[in-house]
C-alpha positions as CSV (number, residue, x, y, z in Angstrom):
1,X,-8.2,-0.3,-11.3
2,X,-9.4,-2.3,-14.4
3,X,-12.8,-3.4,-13.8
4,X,-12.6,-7.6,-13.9
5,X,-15.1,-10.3,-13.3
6,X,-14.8,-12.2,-10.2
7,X,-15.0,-15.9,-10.6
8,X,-16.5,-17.4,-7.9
9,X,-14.0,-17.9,-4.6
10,X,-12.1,-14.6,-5.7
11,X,-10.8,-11.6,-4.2
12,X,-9.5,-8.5,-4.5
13,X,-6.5,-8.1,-2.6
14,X,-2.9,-5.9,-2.4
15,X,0.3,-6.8,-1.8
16,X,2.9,-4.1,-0.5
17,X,6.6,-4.5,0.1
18,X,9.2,-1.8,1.2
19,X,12.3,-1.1,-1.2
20,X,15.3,-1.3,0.4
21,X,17.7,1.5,-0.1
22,X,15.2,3.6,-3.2
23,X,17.8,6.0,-3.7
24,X,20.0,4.5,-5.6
25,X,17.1,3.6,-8.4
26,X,16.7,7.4,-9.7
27,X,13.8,5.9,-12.0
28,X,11.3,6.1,-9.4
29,X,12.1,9.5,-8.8
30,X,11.9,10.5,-12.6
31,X,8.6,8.3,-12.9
32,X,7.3,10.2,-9.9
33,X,8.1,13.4,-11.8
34,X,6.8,12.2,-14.7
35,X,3.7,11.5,-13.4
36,X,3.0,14.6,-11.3
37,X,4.2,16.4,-15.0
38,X,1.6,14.8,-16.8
39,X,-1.3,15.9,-14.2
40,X,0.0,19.5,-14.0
41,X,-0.3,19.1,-17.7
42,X,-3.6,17.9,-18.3
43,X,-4.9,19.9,-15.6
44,X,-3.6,23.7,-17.1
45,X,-4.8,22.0,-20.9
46,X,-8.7,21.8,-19.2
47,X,-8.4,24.7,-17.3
48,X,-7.3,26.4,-20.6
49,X,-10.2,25.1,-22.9
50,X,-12.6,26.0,-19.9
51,X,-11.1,29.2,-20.4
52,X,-11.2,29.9,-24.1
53,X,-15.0,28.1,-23.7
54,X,-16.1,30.8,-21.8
55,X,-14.5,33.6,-24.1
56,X,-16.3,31.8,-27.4
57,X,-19.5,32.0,-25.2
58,X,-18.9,35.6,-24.3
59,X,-18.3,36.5,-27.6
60,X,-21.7,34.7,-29.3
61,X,-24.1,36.1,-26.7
62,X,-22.7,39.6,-28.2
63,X,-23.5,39.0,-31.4
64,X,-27.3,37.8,-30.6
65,X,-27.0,33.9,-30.2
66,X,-29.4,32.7,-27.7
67,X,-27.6,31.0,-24.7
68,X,-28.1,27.1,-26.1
69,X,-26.8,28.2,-29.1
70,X,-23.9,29.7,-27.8
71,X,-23.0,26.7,-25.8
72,X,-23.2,25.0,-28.2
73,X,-20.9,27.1,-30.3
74,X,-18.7,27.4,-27.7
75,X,-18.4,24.2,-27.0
76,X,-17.9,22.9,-30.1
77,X,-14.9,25.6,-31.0
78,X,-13.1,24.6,-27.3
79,X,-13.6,20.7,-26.5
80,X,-12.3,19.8,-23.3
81,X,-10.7,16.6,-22.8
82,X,-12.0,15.4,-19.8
83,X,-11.3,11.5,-20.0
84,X,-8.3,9.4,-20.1
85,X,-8.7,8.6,-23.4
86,X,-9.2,12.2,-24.9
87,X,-5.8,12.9,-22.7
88,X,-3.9,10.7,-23.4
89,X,-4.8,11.1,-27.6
90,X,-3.7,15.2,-27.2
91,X,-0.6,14.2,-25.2
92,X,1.0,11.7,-27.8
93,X,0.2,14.7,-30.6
94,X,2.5,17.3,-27.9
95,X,4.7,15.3,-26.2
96,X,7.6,16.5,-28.1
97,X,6.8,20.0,-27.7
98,X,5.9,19.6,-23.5
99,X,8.9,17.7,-22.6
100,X,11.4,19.9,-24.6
101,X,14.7,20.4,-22.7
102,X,15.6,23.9,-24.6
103,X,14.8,25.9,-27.5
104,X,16.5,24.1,-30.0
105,X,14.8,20.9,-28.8
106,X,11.9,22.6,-29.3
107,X,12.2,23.8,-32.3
108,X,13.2,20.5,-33.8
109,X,10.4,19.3,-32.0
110,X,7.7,21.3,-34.4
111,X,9.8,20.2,-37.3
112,X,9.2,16.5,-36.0
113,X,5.6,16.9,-35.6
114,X,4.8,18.0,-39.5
115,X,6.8,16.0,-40.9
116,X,4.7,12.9,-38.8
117,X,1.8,14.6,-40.5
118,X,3.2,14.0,-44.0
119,X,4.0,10.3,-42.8
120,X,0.6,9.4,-41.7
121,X,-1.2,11.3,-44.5
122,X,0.8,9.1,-47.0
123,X,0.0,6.0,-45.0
124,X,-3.9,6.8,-45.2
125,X,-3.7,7.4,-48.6
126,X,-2.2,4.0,-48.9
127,X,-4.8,2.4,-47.0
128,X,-3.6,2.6,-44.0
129,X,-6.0,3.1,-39.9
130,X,-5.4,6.2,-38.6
131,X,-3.1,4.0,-35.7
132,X,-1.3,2.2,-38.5
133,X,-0.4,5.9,-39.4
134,X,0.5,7.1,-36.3
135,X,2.9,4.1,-35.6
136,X,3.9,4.6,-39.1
137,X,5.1,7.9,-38.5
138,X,6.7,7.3,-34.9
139,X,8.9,4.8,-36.6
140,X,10.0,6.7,-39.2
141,X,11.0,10.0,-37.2
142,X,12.9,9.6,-34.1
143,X,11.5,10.8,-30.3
144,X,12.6,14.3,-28.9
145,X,11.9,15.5,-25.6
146,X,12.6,13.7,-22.4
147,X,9.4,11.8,-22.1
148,X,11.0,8.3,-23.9
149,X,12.8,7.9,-20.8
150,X,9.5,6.8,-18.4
151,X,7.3,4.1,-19.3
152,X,4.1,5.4,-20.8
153,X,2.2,4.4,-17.4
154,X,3.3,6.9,-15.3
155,X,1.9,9.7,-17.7
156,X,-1.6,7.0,-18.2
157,X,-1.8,6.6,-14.8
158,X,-1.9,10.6,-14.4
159,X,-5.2,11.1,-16.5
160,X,-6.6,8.3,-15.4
161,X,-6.2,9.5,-11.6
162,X,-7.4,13.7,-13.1
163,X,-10.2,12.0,-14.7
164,X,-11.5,10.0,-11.3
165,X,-10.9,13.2,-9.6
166,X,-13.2,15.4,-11.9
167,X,-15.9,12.7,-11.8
168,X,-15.7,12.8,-7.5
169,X,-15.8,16.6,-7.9
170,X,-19.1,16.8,-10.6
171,X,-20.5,13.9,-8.8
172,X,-20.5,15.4,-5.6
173,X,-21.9,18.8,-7.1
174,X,-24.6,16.9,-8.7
175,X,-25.6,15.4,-5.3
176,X,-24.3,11.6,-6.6
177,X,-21.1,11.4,-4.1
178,X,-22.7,11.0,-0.3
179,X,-20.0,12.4,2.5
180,X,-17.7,15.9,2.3
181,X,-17.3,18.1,-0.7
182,X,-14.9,17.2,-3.5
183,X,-13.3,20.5,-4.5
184,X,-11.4,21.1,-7.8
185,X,-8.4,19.3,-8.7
186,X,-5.5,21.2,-7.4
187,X,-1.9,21.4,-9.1
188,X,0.5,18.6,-7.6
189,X,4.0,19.8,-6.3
190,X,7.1,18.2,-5.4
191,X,6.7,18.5,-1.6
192,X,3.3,16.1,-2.1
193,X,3.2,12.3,-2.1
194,X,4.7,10.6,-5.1
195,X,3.1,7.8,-6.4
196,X,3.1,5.8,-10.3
197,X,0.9,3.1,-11.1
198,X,1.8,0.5,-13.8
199,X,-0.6,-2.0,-15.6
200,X,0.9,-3.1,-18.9
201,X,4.5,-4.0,-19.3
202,X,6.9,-6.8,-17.2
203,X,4.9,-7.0,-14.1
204,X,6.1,-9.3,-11.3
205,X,8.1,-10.7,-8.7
206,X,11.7,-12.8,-9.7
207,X,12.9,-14.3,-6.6
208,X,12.8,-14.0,-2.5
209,X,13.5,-10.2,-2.1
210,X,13.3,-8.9,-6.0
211,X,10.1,-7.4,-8.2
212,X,10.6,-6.1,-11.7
213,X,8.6,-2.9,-13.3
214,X,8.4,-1.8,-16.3
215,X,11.7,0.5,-17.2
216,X,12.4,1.0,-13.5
217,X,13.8,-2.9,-13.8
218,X,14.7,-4.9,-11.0
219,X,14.0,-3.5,-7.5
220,X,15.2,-5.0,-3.5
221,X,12.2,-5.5,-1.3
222,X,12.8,-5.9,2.3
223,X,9.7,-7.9,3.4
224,X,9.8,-11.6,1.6
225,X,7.5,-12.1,-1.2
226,X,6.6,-16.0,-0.7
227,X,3.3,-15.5,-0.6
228,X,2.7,-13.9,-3.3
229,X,5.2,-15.5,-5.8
230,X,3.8,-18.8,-4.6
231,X,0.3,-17.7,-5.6
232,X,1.6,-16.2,-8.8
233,X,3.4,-19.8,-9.1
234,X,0.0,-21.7,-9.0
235,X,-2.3,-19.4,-10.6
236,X,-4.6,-18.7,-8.0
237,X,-3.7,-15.2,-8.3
238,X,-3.5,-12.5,-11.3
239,X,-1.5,-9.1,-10.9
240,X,-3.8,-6.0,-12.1
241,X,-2.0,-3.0,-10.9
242,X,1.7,-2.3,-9.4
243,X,2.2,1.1,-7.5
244,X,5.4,2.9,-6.7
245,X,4.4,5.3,-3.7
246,X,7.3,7.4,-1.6
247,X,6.0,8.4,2.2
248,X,8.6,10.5,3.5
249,X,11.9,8.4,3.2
250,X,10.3,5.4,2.3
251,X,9.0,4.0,-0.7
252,X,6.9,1.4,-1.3
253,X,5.8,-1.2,-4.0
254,X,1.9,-2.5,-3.8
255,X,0.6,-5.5,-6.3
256,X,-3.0,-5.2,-6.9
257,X,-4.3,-8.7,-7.2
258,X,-7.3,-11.1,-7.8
259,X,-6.7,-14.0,-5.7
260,X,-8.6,-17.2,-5.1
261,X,-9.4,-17.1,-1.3
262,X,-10.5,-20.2,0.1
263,X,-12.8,-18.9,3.1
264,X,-11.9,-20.2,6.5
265,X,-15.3,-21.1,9.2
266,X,-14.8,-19.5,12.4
267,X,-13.3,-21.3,14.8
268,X,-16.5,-20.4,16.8
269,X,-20.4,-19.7,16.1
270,X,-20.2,-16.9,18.9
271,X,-21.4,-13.3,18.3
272,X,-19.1,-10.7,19.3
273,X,-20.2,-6.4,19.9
274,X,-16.5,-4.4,19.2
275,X,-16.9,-0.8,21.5
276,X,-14.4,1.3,19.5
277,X,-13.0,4.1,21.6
278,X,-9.6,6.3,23.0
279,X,-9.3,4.8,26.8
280,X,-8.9,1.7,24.8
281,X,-8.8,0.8,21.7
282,X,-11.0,-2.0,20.8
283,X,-13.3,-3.7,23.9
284,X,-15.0,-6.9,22.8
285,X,-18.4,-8.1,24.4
286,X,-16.3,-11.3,25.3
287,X,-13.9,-8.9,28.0
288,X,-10.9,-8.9,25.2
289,X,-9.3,-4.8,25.3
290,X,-7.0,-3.7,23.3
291,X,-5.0,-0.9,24.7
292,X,-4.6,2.2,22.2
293,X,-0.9,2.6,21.6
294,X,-1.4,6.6,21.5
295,X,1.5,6.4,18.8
296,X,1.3,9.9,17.3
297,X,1.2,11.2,21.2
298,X,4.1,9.1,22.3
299,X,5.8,10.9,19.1
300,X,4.2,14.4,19.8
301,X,6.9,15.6,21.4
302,X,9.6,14.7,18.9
303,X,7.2,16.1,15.7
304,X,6.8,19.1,17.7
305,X,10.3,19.7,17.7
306,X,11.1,19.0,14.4
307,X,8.2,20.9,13.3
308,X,9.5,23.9,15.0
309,X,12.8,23.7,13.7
310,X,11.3,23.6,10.3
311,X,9.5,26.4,10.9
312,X,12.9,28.6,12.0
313,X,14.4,27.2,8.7
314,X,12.1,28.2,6.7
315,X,11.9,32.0,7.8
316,X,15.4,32.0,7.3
317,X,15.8,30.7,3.8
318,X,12.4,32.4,2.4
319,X,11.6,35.6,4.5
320,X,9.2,36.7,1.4
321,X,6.6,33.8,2.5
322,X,5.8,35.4,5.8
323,X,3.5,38.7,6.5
324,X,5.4,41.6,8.5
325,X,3.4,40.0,11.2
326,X,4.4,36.4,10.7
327,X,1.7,34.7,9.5
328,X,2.5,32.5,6.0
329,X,1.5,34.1,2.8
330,X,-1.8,33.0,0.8
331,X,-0.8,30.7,-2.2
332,X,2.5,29.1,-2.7
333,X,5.2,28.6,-1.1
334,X,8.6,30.3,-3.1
335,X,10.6,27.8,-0.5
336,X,12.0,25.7,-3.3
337,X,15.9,25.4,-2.6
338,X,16.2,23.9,0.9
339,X,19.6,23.0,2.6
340,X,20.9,19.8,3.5
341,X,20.2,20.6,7.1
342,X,16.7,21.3,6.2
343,X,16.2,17.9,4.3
344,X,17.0,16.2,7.2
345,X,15.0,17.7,9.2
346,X,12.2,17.0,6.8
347,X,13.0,13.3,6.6
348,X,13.5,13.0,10.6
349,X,9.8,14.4,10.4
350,X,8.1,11.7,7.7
351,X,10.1,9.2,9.7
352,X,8.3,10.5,13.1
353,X,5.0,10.3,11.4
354,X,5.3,7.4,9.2
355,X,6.4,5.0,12.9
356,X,3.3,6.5,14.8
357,X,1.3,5.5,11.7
358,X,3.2,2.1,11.6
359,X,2.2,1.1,14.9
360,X,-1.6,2.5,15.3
361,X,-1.6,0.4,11.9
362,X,-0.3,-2.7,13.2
363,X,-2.5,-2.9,16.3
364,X,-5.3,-2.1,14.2
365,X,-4.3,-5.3,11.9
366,X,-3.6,-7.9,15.0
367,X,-7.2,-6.7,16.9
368,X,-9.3,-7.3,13.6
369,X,-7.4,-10.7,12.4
370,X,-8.0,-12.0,16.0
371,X,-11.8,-10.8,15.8
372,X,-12.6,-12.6,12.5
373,X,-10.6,-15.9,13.3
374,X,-12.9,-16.5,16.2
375,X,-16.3,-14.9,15.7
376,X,-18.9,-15.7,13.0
377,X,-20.9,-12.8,13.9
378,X,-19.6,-8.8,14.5
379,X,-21.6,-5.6,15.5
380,X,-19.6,-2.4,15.4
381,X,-21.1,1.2,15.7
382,X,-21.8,3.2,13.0
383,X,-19.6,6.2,14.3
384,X,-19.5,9.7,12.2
385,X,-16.0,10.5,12.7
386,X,-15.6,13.3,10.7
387,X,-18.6,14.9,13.0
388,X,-16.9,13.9,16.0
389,X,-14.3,16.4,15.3
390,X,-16.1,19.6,14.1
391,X,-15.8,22.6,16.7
392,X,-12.7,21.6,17.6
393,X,-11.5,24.7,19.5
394,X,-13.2,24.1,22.4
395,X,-12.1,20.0,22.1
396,X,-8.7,20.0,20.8
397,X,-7.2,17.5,23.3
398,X,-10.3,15.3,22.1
399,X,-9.7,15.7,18.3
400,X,-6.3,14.3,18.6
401,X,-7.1,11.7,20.3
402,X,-10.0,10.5,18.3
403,X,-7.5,10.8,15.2
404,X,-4.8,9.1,17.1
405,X,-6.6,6.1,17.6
406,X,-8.1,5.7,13.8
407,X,-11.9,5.2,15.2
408,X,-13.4,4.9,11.2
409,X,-10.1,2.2,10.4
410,X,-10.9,-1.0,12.7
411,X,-14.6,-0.6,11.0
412,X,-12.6,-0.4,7.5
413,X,-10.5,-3.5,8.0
414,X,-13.6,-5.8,9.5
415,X,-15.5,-4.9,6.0
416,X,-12.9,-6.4,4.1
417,X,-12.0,-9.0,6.7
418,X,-15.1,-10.3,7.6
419,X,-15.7,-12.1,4.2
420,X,-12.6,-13.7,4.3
421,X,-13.1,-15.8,7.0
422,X,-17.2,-16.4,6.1
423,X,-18.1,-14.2,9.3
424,X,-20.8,-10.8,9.0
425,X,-20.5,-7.8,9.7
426,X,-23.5,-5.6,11.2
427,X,-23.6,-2.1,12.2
428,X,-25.3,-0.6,14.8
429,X,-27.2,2.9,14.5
430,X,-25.3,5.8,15.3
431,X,-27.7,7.1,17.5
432,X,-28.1,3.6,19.5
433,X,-27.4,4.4,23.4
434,X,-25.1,1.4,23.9
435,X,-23.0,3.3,26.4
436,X,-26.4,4.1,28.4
437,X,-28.5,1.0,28.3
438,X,-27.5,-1.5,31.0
439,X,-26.6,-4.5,29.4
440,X,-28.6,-6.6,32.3
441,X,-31.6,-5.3,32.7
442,X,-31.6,-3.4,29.8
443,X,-32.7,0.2,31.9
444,X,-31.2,3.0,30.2
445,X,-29.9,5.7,32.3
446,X,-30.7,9.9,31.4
447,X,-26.6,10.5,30.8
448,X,-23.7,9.6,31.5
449,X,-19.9,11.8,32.0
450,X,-17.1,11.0,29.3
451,X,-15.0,10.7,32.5
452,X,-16.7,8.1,33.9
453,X,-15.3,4.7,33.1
454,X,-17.4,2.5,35.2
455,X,-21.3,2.0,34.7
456,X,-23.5,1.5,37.8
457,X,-27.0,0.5,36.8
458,X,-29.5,2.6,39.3
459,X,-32.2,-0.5,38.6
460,X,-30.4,-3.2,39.4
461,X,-27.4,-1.9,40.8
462,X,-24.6,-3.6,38.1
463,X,-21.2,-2.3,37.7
464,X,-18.7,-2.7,35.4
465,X,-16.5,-1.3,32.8
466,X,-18.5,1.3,30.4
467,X,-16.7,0.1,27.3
468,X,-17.6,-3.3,28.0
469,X,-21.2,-2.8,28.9
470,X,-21.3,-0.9,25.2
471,X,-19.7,-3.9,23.7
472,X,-21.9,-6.5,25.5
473,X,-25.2,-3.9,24.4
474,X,-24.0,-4.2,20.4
475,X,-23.5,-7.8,21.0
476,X,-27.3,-7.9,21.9
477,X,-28.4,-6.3,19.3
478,X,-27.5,-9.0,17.1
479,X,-30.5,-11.5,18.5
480,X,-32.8,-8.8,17.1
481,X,-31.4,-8.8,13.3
482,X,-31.7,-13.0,13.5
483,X,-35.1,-12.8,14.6
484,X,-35.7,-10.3,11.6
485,X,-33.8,-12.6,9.0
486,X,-35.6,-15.6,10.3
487,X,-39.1,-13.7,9.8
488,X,-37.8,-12.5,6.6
489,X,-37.2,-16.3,5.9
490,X,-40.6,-17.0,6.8
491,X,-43.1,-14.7,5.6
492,X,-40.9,-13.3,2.4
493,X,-41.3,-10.0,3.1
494,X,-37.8,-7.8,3.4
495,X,-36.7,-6.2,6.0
496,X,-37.1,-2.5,6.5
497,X,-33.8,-1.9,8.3
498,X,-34.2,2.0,8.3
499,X,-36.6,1.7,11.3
500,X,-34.1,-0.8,13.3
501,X,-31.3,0.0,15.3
502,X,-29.0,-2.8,13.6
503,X,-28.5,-3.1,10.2
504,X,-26.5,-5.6,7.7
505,X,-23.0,-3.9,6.5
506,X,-23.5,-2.3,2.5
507,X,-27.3,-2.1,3.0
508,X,-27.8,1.7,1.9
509,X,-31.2,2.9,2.6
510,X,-33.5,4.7,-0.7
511,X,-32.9,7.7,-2.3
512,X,-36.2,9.0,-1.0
513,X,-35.6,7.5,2.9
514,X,-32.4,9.8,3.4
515,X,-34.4,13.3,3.2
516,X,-36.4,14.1,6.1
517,X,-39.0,14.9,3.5
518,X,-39.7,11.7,2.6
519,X,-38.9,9.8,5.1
520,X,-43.0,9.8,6.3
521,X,-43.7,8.4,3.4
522,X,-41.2,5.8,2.4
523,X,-42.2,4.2,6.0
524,X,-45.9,4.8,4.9
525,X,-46.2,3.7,1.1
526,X,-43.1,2.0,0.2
527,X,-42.7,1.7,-3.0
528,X,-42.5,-2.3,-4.6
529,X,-38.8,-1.4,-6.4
530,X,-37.4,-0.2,-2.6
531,X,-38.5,-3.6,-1.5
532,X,-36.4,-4.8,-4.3
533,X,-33.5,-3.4,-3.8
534,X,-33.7,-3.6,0.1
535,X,-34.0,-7.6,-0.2
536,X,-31.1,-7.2,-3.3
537,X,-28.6,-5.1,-1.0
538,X,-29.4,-7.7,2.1
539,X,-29.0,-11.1,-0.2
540,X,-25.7,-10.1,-1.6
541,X,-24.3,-9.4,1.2
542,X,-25.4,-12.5,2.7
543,X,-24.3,-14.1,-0.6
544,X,-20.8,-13.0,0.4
545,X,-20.0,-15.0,3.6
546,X,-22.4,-18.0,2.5
């Protein structure tokens, strides 16, 4: 995504419509292919100088270079290109050669590329840039190769995507990227997600039900695109980035857009606690539930089948991919030629997946949209998903529950949501007993079953339905972040939300406050630049919804 400056009032904000009937436009398929050609591409290219880096580094240490000197040697005989930029530069000097269909091609491909030398020397002698030469010499000599018939944006949008994967994977190394591990790049094959991204070229939508891409032409949506075209039709809204991506069957076009957003008040000045769970999906502190769907278990039954007949098909066609005692080989799959029976089968799978997906989505969508149209204020729990579901042998029936019902996506959408519609968005601590505190007298009880749905106070004797006591506890919780905001007001001192249960949604505590180590002593001696950047994080998100 290009970075762009927000004027004030704007938003980021996407677009997506399904195209109707994408087979008969092959040119998403070939850009799709394209595109995962390029990656494969740049990725062996790196992987290759990596490679030869190492044997120039070998081969100075053996001749008595110390080891800077040999990296540097090294690294100056093997660059590796590890931005867009660099990749893209190495692919226009290749493409010829990489997208050859046959020998001959090829061939006539390296007599192509020296006499483009000869061109562009001749131009610099004549005074020429070294990009007036190139063009120079593409003009004069004509393409080889299969590569003219893509737009250049589905091979740009491949090195741009390798190059934001290597920086997740050295940033999370270095200790940068918070959450899971980001492994290596991994080759892309054809059984993966396809996706292309354009962000140059005839971007936009014609009429009702059409868009138009660059060299793909004219596509049929299915959903209407008034919305969009009218917004494009009055300038409050720019197109940045269109994406082709196929799930299963289905493809879909996205529009990455800036947008001037108008923000709506709430329709009431009432705070609101959300108590995310599995029994049900969403329980508000004001006594609105809404029910988990349970889409992918409703659909278990039907992916289970299909999975299985998969499986049979698959023994069948490629018997060398399974052990004598039928577990899958390690590495790749050789099951490249499937039959038309097989196919279906694979479709009538996406299809299973992609409706299950459908409708968690949509109920996700309604149960938000309804939150932020009526509430200024939302607290939501701060849940660790991902730890939810380690040790999952002993919790299976759990796990696919907890990923049935998207816990980390209702938190997602109210991020985004909340600004829209000039409400906050606060989030309690992870470790906040909302589902053992009563929410009347405030005791708190030792523990409490999963099983148990209703909560019976042993103080005061109060019962009622454990999601909704939760959601009425987060609810709560927000009286004790305005009386901090208010004494921030007051005295000018920031608030040092690491020691309170409730805290404002993108405040991110210091460096030194996430390690145990030094977490004495950031509550001890805070440092003045932490109480700059606390009262930073906390006034631009308050900045947002003003």
């Amino acid at each position: 995504m290009p970075k762009v400056d927000l004027p004030p009032g704007w938003v980021h904000q996407a677009y997506r419509f399904e195209i109707d009937r994408p087979g008969r436009h092959p040119a998403i398929a070939s850009h799709e292919g394209a595109r995962r050609f390029a990656w494969n591409w740049a990725l062996s290219l790196i992987e290759a100088q990596l490679q030869a880096r190492s044997a120039y580094r070998l081969l100075a240490l053996r001749q008595g270079a110390t080891m800077s000197e040999a990296e540097a040697w090294a690294r100056s005989m093997a660059p590796v290109p590890w931005s867009k930029a660099q990749l893209r530069r190495i692919w226009n000097e290749g493409k010829h050669l990489a997208t050859a269909r046959s020998d001959e091609e090829r061939t006539a491909a390296g007599e192509v590329i020296e006499a483009r030398k000869v061109y562009e020397t001749l131009a610099i002698r004549q005074g020429a840039s070294a990009a007036e030469a190139r063009r120079f010499g593409d003009r004069r000599l004509p393409g080889l190769g299969w590569w003219a018939e893509n737009s250049k944006e589905a091979y740009s949008s491949a090195f741009e995507s390798l190059e934001a994967a290597f920086k997740a994977h050295f940033d999370s190394r270095s200790g940068k990227r918070q959450g899971a591990p980001v492994g290596w790049p991994r080759f892309k094959g054809r059984a993966g997600r396809g996706s292309v991204s354009f962000t140059t070229g005839p971007i936009g939508v014609l009429d009702r039900h059409h868009v138009q891409l660059p060299v793909v032409g004219r596509l049929r949506v299915k959903e209407p695109t008034d919305k969009l075209r009218l917004r494009l039709a009055n300038c409050s809204a720019r197109i940045l980035r269109a994406s082709l991506v196929s799930e299963g069957a289905r493809t879909y076009v996205s529009f990455s857009v800036i947008a001037e957003r108008h923000r709506a008040a709430p329709r009431s000045q009432g705070v609101c606690g959300h108590d995310v769970g599995i029994a049900a999906l969403v329980t508000g502190s004001d006594g609105a539930v809404t029910q988990n769907p349970r889409s992918a278990e409703a659909a278990q039954k039907r992916i289970s089948r299909y999975q299985r007949r998969m499986d049979r098909q698959h023994r069948a066609a490629s018997p060398a991919c399974f052990n004598s005692d039928g577990t899958h080989v390690a590495g790749t799959c050789h099951w490249k030629e499937r039959s038309r029976r097989a196919q279906k089968n694979r479709a009538r799978l996406a299809r299973a997946h992609g409706r299950a997906r459908d409708i968690r989505r949509d109920a996700l969508h309604k149960a938000t949209h309804r939150a932020v149209s009526t509430y200024a204020l939302h607290v939501v729990e701060d849940l660790n998903v991902s730890g939810m579901g380690r040790r999952g042998r002993g919790k299976r029936g759990f796990n696919r529950a907890a990923r049935d019902a998207a816990l980390g996506e209702y938190r997602r959408q109210l991020a985004y949501k909340c600004p829209w519609y000039g409400a906050w968005l606060w989030l309690a601590s992870t470790w906040f007993p909302s589902s053992l505190t009563c929410s009347s007298c405030r005791a708190k009880k030792e523990r409490l079953s999963r099983r148990a749905r209703v909560f019976r106070c042993d103080a005061c004797g109060t019962e009622m339905d454990r999601d909704l006591n939760a959601a009425k506890n987060l609810a709560a919780l927000a009286e004790l972040a305005c009386v901090c905001l208010m004494a921030q007001m007051a005295t000018g001192i920031p608030v040092d939300w690491s020691k309170l249960p409730i805290r404002p949604y993108g405040w991110e505590p210091d460096r030194d406050t996430r390690s145990s180590r030094g977490c004495a002593r950031a509550r001890g001696l805070r440092a003045e630049g932490g109480e700059r950047k606390t009262a930073r994080s906390t006034e631009a998100h308050m900045s947002k919804v003003a």
